[in-house]
Structure formats: C-alpha cells, structure tokens
NUMI-423251 format. One record per residue: residue number from 1; residue in three letters; x, y, z of N, C-alpha, C, O, CB in turn. Coordinates in Angstrom, 2 decimals. Glycine has a CB too. Example, Ala and Ser with C-alpha at 12.3 -4.5 7.8 and 13.67 -1.06 7.14 Angstrom:
2
pos | code | n_xx | n_yy | n_zz | ca_xx | ca_yy | ca_zz | c_xx | c_yy | c_zz | o_xx | o_yy | o_zz | cb_xx | cb_yy | cb_zz
1 | ALA | 13.19 | -5.69 | 7.80 | 12.30 | -4.50 | 7.80 | 13.20 | -3.30 | 7.80 | 14.24 | -3.32 | 8.46 | 11.31 | -4.47 | 9.05 .
2 | SER | 12.85 | -2.25 | 7.08 | 13.67 | -1.06 | 7.14 | 12.90 | 0.03 | 7.87 | 13.41 | 1.14 | 8.04 | 14.08 | -0.60 | 5.72 .
END
This chain:
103
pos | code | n_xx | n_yy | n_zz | ca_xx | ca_yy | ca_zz | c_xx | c_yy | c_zz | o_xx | o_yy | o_zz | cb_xx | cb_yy | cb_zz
1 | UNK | -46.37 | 28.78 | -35.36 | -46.07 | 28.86 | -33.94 | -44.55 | 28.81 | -33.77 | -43.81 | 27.89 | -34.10 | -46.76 | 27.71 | -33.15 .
2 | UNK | -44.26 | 29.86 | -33.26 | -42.31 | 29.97 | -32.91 | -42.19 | 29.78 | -31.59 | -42.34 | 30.74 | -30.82 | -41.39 | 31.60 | -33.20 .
3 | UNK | -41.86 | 28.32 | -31.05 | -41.82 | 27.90 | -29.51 | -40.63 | 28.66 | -29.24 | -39.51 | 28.47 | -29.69 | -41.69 | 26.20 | -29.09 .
4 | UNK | -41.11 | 29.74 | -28.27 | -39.71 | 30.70 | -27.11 | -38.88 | 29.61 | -26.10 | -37.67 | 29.39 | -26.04 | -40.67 | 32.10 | -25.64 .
5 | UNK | -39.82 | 29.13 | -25.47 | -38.89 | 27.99 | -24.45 | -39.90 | 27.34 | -23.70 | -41.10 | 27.53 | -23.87 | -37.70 | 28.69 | -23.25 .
6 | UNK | -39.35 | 26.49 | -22.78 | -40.31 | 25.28 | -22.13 | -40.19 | 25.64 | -21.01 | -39.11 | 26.09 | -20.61 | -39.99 | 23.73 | -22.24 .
7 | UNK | -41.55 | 25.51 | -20.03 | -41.37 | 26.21 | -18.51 | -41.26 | 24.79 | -17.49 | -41.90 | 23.74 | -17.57 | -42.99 | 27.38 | -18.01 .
8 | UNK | -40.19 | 25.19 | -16.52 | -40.56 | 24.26 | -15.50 | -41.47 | 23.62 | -14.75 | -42.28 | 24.43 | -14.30 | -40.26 | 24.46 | -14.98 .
9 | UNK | -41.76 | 22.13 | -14.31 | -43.13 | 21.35 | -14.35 | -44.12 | 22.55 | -12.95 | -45.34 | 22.72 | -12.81 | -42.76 | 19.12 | -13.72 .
10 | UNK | -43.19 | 23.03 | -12.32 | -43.76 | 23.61 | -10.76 | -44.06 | 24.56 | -11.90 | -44.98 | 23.88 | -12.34 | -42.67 | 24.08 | -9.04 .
11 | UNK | -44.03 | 25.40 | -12.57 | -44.26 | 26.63 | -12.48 | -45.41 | 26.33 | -14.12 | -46.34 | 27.11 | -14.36 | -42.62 | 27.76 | -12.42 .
12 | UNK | -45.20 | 25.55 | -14.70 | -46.62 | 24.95 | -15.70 | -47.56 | 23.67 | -14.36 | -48.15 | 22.64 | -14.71 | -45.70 | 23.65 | -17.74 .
13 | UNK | -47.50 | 23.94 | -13.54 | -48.47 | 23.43 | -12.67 | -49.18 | 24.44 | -12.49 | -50.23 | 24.55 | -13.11 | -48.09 | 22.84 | -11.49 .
14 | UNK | -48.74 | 25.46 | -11.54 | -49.47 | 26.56 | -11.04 | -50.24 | 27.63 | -12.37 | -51.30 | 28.26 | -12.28 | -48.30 | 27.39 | -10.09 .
15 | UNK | -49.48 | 27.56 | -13.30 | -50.24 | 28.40 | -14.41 | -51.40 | 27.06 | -15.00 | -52.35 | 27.52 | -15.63 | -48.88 | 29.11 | -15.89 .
16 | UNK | -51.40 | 25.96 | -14.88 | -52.38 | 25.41 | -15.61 | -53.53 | 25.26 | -14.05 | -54.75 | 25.32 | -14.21 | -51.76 | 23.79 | -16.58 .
17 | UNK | -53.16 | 25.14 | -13.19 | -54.26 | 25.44 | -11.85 | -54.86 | 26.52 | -12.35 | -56.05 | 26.33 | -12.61 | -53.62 | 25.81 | -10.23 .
18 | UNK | -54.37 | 27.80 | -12.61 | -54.71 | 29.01 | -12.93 | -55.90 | 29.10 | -13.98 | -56.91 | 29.79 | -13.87 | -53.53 | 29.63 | -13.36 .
19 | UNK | -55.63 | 28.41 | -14.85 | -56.13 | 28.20 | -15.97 | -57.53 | 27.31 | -15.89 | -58.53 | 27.73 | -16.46 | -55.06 | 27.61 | -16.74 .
20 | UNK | -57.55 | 26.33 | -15.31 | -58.65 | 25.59 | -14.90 | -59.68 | 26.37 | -14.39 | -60.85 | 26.51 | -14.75 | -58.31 | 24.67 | -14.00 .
21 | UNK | -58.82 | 27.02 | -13.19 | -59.63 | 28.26 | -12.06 | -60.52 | 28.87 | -12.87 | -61.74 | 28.83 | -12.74 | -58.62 | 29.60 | -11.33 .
22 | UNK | -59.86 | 29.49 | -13.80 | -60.61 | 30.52 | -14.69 | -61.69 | 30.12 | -15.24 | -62.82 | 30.58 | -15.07 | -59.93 | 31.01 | -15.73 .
23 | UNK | -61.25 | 28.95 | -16.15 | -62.32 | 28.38 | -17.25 | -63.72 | 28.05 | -16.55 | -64.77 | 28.41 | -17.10 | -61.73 | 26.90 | -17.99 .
24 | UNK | -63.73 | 27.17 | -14.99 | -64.63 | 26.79 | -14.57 | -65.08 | 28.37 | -14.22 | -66.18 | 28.33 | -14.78 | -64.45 | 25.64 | -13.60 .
25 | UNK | -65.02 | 29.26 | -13.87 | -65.51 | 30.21 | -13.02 | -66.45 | 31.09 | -13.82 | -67.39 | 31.74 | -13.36 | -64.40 | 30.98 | -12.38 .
26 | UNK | -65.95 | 30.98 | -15.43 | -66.71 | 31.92 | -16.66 | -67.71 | 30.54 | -16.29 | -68.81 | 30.90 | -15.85 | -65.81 | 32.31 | -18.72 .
27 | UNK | -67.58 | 29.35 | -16.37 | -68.72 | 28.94 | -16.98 | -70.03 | 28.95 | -15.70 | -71.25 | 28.89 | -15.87 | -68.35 | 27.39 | -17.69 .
28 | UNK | -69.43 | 29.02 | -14.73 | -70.35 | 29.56 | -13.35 | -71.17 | 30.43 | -13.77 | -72.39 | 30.41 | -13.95 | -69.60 | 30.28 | -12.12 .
29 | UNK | -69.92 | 31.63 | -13.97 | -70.45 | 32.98 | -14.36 | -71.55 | 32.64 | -14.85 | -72.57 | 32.65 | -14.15 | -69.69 | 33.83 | -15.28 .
30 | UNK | -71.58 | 32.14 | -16.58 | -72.30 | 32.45 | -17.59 | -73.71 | 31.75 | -17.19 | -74.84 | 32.25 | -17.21 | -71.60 | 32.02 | -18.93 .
31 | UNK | -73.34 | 30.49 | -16.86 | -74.59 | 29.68 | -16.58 | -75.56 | 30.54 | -15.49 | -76.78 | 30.61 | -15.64 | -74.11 | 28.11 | -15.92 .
32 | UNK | -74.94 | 31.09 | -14.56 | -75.67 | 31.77 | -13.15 | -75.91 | 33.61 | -13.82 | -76.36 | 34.60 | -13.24 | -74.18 | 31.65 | -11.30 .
33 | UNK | -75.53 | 33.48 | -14.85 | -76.03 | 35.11 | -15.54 | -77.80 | 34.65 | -16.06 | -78.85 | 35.24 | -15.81 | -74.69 | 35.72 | -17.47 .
34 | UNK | -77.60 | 33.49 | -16.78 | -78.93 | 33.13 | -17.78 | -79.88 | 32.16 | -16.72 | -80.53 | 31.28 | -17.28 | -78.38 | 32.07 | -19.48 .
35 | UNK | -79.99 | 32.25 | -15.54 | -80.55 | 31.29 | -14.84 | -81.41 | 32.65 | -13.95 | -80.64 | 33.57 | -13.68 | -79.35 | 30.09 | -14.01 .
36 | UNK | -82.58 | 32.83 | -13.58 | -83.74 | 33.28 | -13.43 | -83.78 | 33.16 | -11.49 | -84.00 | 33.93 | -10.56 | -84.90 | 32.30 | -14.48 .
37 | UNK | -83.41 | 31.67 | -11.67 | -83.16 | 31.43 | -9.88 | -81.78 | 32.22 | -8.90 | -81.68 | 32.16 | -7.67 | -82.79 | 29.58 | -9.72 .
38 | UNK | -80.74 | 33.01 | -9.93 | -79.85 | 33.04 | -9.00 | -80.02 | 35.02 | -8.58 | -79.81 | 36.11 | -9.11 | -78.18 | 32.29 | -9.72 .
39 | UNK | -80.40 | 34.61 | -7.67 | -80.19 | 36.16 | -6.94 | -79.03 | 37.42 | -7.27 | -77.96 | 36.90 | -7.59 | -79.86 | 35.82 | -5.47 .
40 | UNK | -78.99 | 38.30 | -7.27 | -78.48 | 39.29 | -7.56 | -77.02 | 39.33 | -7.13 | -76.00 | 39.64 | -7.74 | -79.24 | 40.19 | -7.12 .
41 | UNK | -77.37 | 38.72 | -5.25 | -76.44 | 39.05 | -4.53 | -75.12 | 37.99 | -4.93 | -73.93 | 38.24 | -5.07 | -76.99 | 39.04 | -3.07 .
42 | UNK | -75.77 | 36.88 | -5.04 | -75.36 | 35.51 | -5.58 | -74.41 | 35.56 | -6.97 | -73.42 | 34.82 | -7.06 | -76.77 | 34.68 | -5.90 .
43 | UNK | -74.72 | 36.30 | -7.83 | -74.35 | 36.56 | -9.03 | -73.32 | 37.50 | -8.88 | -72.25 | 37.25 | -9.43 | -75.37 | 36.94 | -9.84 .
44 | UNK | -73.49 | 38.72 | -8.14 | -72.31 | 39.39 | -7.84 | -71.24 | 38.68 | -6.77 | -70.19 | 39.27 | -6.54 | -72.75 | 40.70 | -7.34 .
45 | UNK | -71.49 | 37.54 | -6.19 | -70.47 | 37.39 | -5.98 | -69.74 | 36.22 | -5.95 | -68.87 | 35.85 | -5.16 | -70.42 | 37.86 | -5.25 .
46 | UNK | -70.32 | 35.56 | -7.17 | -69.83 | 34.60 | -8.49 | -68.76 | 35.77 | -9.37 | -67.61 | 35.60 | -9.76 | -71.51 | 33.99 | -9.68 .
47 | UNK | -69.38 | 36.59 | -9.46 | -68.55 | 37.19 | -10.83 | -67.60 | 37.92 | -9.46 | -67.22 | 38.91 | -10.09 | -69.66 | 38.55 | -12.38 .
48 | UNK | -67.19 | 38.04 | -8.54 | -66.46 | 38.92 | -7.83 | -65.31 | 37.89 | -7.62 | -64.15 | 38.27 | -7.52 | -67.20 | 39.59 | -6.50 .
49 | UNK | -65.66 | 36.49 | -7.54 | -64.59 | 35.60 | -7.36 | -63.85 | 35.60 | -9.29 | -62.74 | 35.54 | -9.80 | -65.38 | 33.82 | -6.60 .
50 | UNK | -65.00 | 35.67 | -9.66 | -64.66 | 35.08 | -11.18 | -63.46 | 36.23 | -11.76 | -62.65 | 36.07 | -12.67 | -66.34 | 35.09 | -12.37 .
51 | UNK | -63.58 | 36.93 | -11.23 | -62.40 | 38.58 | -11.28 | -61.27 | 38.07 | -10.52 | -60.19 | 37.80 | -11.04 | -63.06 | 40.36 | -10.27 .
52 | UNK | -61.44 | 37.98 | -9.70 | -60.35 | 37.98 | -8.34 | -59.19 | 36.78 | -9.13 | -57.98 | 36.95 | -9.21 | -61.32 | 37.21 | -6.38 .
53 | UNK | -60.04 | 35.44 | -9.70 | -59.03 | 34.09 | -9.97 | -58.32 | 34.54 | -11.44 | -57.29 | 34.00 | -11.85 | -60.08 | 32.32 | -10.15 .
54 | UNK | -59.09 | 35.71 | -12.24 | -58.88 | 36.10 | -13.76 | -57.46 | 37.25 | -13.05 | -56.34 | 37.53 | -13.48 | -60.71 | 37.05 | -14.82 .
55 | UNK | -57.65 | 37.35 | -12.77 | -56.54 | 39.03 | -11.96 | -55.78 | 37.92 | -11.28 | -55.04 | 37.54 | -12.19 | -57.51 | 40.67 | -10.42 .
56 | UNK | -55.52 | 37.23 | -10.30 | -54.58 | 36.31 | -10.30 | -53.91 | 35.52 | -11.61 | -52.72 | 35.36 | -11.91 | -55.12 | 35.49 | -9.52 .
57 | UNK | -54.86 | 35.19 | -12.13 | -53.92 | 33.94 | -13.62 | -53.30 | 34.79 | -14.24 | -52.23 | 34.48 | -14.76 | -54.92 | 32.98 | -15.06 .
58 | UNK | -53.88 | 36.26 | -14.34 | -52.81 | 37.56 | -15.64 | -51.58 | 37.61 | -15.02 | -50.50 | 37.50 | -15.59 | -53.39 | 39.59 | -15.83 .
59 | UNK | -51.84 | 37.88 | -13.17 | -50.47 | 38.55 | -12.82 | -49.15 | 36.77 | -12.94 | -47.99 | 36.71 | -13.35 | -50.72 | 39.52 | -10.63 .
60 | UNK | -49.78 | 36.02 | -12.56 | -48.72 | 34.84 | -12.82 | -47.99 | 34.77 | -13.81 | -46.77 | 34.60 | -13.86 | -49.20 | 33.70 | -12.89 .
61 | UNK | -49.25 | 34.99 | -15.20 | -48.69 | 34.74 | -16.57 | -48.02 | 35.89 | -16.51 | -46.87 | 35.49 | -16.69 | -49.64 | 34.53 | -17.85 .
62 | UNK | -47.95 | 37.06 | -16.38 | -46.88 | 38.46 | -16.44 | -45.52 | 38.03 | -15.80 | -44.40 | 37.92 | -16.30 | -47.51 | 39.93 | -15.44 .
63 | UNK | -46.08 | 37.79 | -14.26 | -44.24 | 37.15 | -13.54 | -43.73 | 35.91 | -14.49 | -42.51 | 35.75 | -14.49 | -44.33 | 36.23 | -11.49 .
64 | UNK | -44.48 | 35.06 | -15.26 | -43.96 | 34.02 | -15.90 | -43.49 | 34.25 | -16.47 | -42.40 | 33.67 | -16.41 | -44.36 | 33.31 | -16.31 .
65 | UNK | -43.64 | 35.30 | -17.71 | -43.71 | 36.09 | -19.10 | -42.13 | 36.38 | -18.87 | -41.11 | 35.91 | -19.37 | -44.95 | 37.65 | -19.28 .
66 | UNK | -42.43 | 37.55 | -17.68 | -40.85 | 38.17 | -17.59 | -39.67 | 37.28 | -17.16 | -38.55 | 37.49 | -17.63 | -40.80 | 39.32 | -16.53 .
67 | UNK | -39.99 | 35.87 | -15.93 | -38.97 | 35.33 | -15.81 | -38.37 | 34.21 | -17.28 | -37.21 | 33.90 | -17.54 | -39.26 | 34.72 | -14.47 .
68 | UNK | -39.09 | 33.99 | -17.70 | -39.00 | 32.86 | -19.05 | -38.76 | 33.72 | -20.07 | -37.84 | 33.24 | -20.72 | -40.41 | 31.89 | -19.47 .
69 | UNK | -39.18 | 34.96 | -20.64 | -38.69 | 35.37 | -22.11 | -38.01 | 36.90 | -22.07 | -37.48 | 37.52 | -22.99 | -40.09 | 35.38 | -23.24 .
70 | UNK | -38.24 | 37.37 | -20.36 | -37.71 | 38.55 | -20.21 | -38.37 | 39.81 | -20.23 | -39.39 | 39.60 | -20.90 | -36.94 | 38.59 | -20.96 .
71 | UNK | -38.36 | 40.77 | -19.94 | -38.86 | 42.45 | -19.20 | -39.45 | 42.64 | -20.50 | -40.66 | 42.70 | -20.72 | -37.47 | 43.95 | -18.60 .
72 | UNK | -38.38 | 42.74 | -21.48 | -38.65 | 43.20 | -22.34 | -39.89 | 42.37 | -23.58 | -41.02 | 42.55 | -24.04 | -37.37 | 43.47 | -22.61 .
73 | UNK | -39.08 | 41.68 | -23.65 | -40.20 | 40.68 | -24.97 | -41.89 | 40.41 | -24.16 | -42.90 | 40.13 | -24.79 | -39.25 | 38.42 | -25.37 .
74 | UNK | -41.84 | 40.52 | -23.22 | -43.05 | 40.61 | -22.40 | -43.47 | 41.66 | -22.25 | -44.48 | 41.75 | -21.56 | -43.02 | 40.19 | -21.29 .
75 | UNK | -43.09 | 42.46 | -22.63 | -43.78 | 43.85 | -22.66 | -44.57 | 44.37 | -23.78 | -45.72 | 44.82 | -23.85 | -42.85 | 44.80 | -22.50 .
76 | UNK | -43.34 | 44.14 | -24.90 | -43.72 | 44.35 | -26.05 | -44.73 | 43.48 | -27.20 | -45.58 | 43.91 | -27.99 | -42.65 | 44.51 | -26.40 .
77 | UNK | -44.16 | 41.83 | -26.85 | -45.05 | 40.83 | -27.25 | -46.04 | 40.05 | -26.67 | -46.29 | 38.89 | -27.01 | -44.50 | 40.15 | -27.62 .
78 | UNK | -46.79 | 40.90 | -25.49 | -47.64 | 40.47 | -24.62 | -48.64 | 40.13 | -25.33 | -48.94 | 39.06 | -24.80 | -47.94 | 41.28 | -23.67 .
79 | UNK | -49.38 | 40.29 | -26.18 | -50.55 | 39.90 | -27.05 | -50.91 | 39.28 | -27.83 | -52.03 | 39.08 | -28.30 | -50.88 | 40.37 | -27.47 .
80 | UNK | -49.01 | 38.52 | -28.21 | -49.13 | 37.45 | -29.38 | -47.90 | 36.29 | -28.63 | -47.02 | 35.55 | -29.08 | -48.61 | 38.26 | -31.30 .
81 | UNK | -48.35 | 36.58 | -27.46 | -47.52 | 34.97 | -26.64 | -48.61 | 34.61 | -25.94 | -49.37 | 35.28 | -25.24 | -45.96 | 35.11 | -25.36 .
82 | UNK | -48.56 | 32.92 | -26.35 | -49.24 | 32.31 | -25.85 | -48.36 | 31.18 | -24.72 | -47.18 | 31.35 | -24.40 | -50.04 | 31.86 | -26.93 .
83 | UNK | -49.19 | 30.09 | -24.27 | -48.83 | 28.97 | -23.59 | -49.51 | 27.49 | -23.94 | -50.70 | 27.16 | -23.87 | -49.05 | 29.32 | -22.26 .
84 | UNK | -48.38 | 26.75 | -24.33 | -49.76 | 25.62 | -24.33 | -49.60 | 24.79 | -23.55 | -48.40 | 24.52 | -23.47 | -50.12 | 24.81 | -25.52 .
85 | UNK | -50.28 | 24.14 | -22.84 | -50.94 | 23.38 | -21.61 | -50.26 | 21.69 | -21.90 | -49.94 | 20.91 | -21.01 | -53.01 | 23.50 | -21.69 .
86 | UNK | -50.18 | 21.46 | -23.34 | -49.65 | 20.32 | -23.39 | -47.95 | 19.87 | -23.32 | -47.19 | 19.13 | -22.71 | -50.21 | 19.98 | -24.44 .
87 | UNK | -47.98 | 20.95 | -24.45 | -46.02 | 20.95 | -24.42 | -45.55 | 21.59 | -23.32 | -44.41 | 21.32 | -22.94 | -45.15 | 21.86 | -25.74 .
88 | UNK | -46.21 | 22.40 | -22.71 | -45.70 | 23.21 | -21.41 | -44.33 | 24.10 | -22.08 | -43.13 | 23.84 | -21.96 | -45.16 | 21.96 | -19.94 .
89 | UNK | -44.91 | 25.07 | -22.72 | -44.14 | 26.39 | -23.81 | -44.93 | 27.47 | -23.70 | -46.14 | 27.63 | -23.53 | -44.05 | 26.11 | -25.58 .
90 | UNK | -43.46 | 28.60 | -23.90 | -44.41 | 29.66 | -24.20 | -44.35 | 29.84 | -25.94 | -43.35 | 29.66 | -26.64 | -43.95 | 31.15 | -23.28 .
91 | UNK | -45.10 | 30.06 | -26.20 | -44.86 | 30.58 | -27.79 | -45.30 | 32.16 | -28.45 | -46.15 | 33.00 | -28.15 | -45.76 | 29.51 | -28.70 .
92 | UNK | -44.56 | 32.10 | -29.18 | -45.64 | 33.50 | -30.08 | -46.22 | 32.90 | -31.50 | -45.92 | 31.97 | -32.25 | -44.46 | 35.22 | -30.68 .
93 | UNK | -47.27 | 34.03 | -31.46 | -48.06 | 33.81 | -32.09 | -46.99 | 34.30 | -33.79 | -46.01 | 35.03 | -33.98 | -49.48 | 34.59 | -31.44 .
94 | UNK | -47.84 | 33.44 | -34.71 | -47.10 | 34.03 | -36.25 | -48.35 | 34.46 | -37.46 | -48.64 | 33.94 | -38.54 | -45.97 | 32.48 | -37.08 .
95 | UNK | -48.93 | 35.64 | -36.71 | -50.11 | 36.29 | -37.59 | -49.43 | 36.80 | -39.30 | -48.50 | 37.61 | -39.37 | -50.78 | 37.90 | -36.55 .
96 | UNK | -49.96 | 36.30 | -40.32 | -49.54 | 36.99 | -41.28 | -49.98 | 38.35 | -41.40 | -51.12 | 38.71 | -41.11 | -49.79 | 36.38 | -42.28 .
97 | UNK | -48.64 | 39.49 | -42.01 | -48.95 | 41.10 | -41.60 | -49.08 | 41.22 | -40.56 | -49.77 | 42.23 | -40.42 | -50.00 | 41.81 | -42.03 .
98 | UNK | -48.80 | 40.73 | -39.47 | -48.55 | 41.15 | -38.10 | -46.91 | 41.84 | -37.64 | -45.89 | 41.22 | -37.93 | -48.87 | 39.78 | -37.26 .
99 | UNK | -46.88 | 42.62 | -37.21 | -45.51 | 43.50 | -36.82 | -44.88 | 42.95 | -35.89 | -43.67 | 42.72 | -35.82 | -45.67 | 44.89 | -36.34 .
100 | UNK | -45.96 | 42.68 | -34.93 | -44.89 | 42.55 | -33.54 | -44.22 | 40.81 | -33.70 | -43.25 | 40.31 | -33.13 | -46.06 | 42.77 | -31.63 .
101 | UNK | -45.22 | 40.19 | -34.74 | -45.33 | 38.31 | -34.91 | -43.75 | 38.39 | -36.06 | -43.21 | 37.28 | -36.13 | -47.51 | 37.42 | -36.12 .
102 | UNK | -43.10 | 39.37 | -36.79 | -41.83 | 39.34 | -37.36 | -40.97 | 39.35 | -36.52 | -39.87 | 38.83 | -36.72 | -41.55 | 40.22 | -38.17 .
103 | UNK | -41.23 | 39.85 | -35.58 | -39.76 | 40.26 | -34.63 | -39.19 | 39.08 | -34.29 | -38.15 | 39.06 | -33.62 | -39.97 | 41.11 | -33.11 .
END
C-alpha cells in the first residue's frame, strides 16, 4: 500500500456517510431480492434508491480523487486507488505485474 495523502476530517466524513449509505442499501437490496414477500414495485424501488446513493458515493470519490491527488492521477489510476476509512488516506493499490501500480 503506497499512502498518496490524508483527506480532511469534513471531507472523510462525507465520503465515509457515503460509504455506509451504500453498504446498508446492497444489503436491503440483496435481502429484499431473496425474500418472496417483497413486491415487485417495492424491490424496484429499493434498488432505484440503491443506484441513486451508489452514483452519488462514485461522483464524491471522483471530486475527491481530483481535488486530493489531481485530474490527472485520477484519471489514469482510478482503479487501483483506494481509501481507508480508518487512517482517512487515499492510497494505491501495489498489485504485483500491475502497470498502472509502478507508476
């Protein structure tokens, strides 16, 4: 793990809100997919919120991405930066034989 930098507490607040949002909403999802009682209509619009909070947390982490590591390294290393929730960092990932994880 190659820590890029540490984000401010306001702005690792709102991405870990984000993050919560999400997690509970798959498990809505999933539970109200395998459950027999939940109506159609009900289910579509569990999973319509469960989109809406997932499409919010990407675009945050993108404005985050670019203000903390920049246009560029967020563009290119979008797939092997992570965040972790405890240290409040962004990091990249260090896949062995990975291209973009040398840079």
């Amino acid at each position: 793990m190659k820590i890029l930098c540490k984000i401010l507490d306001e702005d690792a607040a709102k991405l870990n809100d984000t993050i919560v949002e999400v997690e509970a909403c798959e498990e809505i999802y999933k539970r109200a997919s395998r459950s027999m009682e939940v109506v159609p209509i009900a289910l579509k619009a569990i999973l319509d919120y469960y989109m809406h909070v997932l499409k919010e947390h990407k675009a945050l982490w993108k404005d985050l991405l670019v203000k903390y590591v920049g246009e560029d390294d967020a563009s290119t290393k979008y797939k092997i930066l992570r965040y972790d929730t405890v240290k409040k960092v962004i990091f990249q990932l260090e896949i062995e034989g990975c291209s973009l994880c040398q840079k």
